[in-house]
N, C-alpha and C positions, 0 to 999 in steps of 0.2 A: 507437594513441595514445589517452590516456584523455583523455575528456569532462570539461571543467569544470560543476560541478553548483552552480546557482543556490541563494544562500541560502532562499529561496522555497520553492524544490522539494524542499530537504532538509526544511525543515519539513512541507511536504506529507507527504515520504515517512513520516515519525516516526510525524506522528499518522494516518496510514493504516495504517500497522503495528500502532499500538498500539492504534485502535479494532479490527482484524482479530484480533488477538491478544485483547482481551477480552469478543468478540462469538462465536468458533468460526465457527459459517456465518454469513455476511450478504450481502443482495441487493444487487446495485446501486445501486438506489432510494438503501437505505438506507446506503449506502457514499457517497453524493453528499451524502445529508443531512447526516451525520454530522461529513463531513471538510470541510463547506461550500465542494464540487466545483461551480464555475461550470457545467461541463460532460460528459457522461461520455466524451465525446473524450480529455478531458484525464484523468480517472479510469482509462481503458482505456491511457494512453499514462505513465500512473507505474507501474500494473501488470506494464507488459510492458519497461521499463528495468529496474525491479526482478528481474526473473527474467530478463533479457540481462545487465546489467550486474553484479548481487550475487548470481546464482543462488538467489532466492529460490526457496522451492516454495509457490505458489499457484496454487490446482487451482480452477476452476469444475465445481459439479456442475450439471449439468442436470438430474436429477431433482428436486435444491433449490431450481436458479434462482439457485442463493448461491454468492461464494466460500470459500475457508478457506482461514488458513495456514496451513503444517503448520510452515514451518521457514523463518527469515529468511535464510537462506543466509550470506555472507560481511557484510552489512550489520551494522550496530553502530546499536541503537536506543538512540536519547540522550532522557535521562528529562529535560522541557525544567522539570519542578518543582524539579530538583536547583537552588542557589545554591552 
């Protein structure tokens, strides 16, 4: 049974994607700053719904420290500028 997904956390999700998508690698740090992530709990816990739930592919390198997306999987990123 699928998850209803807070309006909140769809907005989370967007622009997590879309700073990931116009960054290539980015560290935590600056994935928390970015997305103005209260905490990286909650950063590590959009991450890992997005690659459960929309088979995102977001890979952490350890030799970067950073993540990267390579590919948003089934998720549909909504450009929140459009009117």
């Amino acid at each position: 049974m699928a998850r209803s997904i807070s309006s909140e956390r769809i907005k989370r999700l967007n622009l997590l994607l879309k700073v990931m998508r116009e960054n290539g690698y980015i560290s935590r740090d600056e994935l928390i700053e970015k997305c103005s992530y209260v905490s990286s709990r909650t950063l590590e816990s959009d991450i890992r719904f997005m690659r459960e739930a929309f088979e995102a592919d977001i890979h952490f390198s350890r030799s970067r420290m950073a993540y990267i997306l390579n590919n948003t999987g089934s998720y549909t990123l909504h450009n929140a500028e459009r009117k």
